[in-house]
C-alpha positions in Angstrom: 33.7 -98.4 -12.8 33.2 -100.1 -9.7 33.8 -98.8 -6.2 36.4 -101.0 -4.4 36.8 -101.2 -0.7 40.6 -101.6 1.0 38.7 -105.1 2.1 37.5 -105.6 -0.9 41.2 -104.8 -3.1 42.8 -106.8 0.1 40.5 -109.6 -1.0 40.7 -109.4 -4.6 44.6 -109.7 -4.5 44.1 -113.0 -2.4 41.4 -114.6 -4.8 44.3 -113.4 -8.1 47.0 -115.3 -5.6 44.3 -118.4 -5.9 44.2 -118.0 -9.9 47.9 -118.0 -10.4 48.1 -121.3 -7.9 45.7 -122.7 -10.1 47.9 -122.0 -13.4 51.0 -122.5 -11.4 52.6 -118.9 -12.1 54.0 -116.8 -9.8 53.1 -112.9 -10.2 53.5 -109.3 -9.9 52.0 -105.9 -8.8 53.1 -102.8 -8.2 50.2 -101.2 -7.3 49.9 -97.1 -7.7 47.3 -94.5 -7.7 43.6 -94.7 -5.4 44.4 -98.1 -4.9 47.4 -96.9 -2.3 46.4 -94.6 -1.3 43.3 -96.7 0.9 45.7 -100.0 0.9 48.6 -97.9 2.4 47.9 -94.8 3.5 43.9 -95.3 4.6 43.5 -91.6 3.3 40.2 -92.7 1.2 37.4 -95.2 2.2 37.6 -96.5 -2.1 39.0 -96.8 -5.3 37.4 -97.0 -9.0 39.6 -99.7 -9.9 43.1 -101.0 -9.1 45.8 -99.3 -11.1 49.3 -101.2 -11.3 51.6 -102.6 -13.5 52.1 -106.4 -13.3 54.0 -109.3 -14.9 53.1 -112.0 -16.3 51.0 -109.1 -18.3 48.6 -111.4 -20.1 48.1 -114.3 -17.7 47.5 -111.9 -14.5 45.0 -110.1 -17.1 43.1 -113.1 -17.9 43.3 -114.0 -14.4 41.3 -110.9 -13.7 39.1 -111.6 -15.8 37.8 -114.5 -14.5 37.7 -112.7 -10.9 36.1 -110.0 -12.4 33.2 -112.7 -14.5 33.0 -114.5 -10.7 32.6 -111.4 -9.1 30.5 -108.9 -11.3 33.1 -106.7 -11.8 34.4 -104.3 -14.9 36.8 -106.2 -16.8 39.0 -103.8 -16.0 39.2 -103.7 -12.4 42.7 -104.3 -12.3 43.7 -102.0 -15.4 47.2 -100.2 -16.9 45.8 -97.1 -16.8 48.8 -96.1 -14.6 51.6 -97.2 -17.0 51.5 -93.4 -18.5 52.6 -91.6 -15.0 55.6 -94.2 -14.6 59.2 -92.6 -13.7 62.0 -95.1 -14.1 63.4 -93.5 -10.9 60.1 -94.8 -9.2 60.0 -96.3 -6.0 57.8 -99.1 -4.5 57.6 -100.4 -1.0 56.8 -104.4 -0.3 53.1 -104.6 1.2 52.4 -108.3 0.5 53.6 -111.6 -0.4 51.6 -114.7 -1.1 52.7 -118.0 -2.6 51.9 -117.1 -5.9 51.5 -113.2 -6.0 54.0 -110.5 -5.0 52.7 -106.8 -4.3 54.3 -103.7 -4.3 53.1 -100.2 -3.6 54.7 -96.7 -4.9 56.1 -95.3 -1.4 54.8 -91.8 -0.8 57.3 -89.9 -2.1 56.9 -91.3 -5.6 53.1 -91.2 -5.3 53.5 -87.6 -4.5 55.3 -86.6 -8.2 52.6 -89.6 -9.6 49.7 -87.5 -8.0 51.2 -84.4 -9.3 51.7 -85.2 -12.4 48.7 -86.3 -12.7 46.5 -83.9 -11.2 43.3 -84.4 -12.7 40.3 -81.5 -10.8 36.6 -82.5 -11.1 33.4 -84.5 -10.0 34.6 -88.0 -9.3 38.8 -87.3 -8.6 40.7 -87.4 -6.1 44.2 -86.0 -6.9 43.9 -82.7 -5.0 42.7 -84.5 -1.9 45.4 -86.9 -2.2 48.6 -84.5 -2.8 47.2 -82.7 -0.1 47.0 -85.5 2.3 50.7 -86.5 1.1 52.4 -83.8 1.6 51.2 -83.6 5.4 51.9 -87.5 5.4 55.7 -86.3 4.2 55.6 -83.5 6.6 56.3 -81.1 3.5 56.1 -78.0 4.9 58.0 -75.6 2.0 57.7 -75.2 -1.2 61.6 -76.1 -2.1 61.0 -79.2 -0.5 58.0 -80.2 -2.4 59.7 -79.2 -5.7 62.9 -81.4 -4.5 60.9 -84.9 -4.1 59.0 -84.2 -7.8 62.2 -83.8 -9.8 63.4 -86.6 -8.0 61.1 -88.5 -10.4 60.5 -86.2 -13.4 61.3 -83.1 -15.3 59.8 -80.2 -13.4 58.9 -78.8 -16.4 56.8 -82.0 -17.7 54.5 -81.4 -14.5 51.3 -79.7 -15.0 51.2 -75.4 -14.3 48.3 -76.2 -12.4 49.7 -78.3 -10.1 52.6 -77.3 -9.3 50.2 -74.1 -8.5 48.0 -75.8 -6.5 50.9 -77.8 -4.6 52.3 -74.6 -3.8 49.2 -73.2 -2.5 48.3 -75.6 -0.6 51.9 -75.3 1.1 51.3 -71.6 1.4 48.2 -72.0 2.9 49.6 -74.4 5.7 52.4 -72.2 6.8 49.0 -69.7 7.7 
């Protein structure tokens, strides 16, 4: 997967603006995961791809495409992959509106639980750096208030035991 820039997503969501003038549709985003977290937050210098959810589905898809067969980029740049960690108590902020293209971001607090949820630990993710950076960004300082904002969008229970470990931890080791 590519590397993408906040320039380079900030430029890409202009050039899918262009494609939907072209077809005459308006669309979309809501735009979650890395992808906010540079856009948004500027915690992270890149992104492997942009995850979001988006309507029209199929015309903003082929619309990607052709960005992506213009640009050299993975068909899947701007992918669905996020559509798994959605909470239909989610939140999302307005960051951008163009003539043809609306985007949305998940506001921190809901990218919080998504993070969470998702915590994924290994060569190449991001998750640990980025729950930590959100939970100073939320001025979370205890671990009641933590647990507060994730059950605002899921079941406790449904998150990882890791986690929530490590989420606690790294609360624990803050109040040090």
């Amino acid at each position: 997967m590519a590397v993408l820039t906040r320039t380079q997503i900030l430029d890409l969501l202009h050039e899918l603006n262009t494609e939907l003038a072209a077809r005459n549709v308006v669309g979309q985003v809501q735009l979650a995961g890395g992808a906010v977290m540079g856009l948004v937050f500027r915690s992270r210098d890149a992104t492997r791809g942009v995850d979001a959810v988006f309507e029209p589905s199929s015309i903003l898809l082929d619309a990607a495409l052709a960005i992506a067969a213009r640009r050299d980029l993975p068909d899947r740049w701007l992918n669905h992959a996020v559509k798994g960690y959605l909470s239909d108590r989610g939140t999302f902020d307005s960051f951008l509106e163009l003539d043809h293209l609306r985007v949305f971001v998940a506001d921190a607090r809901y990218m919080l639980a998504m993070k969470t949820l998702a915590f994924r630990i290994g060569e190449g993710y991001q998750d640990e750096e980025d729950v930590r950076y959100l939970l100073r960004h939320l001025d979370v300082a205890r671990w009641d208030e933590a647990e507060a904002i994730l059950a605002a969008y899921y079941p406790l229970d449904g998150y990882p035991p890791h986690a929530l470990a490590a989420a606690r931890e790294m609360l624990e080791r803050r109040q040090k």
